[in-house]
Every structure is written in C-alpha cells, then in structure tokens.
C-alpha positions as CSV (number, residue, x, y, z in Angstrom):
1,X,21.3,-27.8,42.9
2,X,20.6,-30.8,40.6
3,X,16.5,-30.9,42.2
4,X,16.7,-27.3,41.7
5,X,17.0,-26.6,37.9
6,X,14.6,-29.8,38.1
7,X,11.9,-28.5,39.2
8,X,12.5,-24.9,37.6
9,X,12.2,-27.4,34.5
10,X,9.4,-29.4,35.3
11,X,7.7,-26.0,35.9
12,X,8.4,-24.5,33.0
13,X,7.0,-27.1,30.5
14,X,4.1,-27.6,32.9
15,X,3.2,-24.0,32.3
16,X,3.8,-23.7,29.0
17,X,1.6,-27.1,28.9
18,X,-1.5,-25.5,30.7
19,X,-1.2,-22.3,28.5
20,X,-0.9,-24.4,25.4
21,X,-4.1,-26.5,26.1
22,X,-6.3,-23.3,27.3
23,X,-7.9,-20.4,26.0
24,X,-5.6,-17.7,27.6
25,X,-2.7,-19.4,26.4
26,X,-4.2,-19.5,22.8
27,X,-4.8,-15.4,22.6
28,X,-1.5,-15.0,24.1
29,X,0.1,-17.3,21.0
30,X,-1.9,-15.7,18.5
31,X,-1.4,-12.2,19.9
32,X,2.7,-12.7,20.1
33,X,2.5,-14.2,16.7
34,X,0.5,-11.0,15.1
35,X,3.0,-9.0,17.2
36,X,5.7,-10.5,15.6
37,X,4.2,-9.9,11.7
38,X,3.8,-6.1,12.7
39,X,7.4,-5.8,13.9
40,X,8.0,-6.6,10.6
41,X,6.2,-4.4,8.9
42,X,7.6,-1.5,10.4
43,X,10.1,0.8,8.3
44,X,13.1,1.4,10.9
45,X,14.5,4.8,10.6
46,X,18.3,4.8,8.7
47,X,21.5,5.9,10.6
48,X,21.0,9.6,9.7
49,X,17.5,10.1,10.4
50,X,18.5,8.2,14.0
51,X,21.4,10.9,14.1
52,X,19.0,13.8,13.2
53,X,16.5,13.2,15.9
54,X,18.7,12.7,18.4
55,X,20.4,15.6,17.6
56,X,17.2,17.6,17.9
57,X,16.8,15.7,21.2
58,X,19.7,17.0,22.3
59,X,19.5,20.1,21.6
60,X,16.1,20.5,23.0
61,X,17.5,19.3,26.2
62,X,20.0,21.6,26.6
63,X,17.6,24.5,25.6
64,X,15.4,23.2,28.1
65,X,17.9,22.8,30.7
66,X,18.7,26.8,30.1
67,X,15.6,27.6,30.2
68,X,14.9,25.8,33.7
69,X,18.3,27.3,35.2
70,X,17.1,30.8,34.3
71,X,13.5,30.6,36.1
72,X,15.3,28.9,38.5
73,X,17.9,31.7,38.7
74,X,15.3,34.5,38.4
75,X,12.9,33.0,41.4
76,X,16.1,32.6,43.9
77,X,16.7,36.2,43.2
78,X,13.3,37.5,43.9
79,X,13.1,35.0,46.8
80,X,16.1,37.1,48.3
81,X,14.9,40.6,47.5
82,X,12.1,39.7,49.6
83,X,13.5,38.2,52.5
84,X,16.2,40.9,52.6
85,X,13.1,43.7,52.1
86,X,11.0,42.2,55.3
87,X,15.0,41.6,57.6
C-alpha cells in the first residue's frame, strides 16, 4: 500500500514537472489562471432571481409534459380506430 501512494506521488509531481517546464503546460497555466479572473467577473444571479427561473423551469416542464401526454394520448387513440377499422 505504502509503494502504492508512492508511486501515485512520484507520478503526480513528475507530471506536474513536465507540464510546468513545457509549452502545453504553460497555456494550460495561463489559460486556468484567465479562467479563474473571468469567474470573477461574473455577476451571480440573487436568491430570487435563482427562485424565479426555476420557477419558470418548472412550470415549463410540466406544460410540456401535458403537452407530450396529450399527443401521446391523441396518437394511441387514432392508432386504435384504425386497427379496430381494418379487424
């Protein structure tokens, strides 16, 4: 077990060694640190408007879920008019 987290160790630092000494590894730093500085910069919606959408979400849901059972409804009904039409 002891060799184990070892090695997972050992290859940990020796990746982030190699990535840290080559050009890959340099955009990927840069690119998580301008990542970082535009997470910050983003206005996070308040409790309400969170509340708001989802209730819209919601709701659209259901009304689409209505919606679907109807067709669904409607197409099983025609489906047995004709198959009791051609019996």
């Amino acid at each position: 077990m002891v060799v184990r987290v070892l090695l997972l160790l050992l290859g940990i630092i020796l990746g982030i060694t190699i990535a840290w000494f080559t050009d890959q590894g340099k955009q990927f730093y840069a690119f998580s640190r301008e990542s970082i500085e535009e997470t910050k910069k983003v206005i996070w919606p308040g409790r309400k408007e969170t509340m708001q959408t989802a209730g819209v979400v919601f709701a659209f849901v259901i009304a689409m879920a209505a919606f679907l059972w109807l067709v669904d409804t409607g197409l099983m009904a025609i489906i047995r008019f004709v198959m009791d039409q051609e019996g």
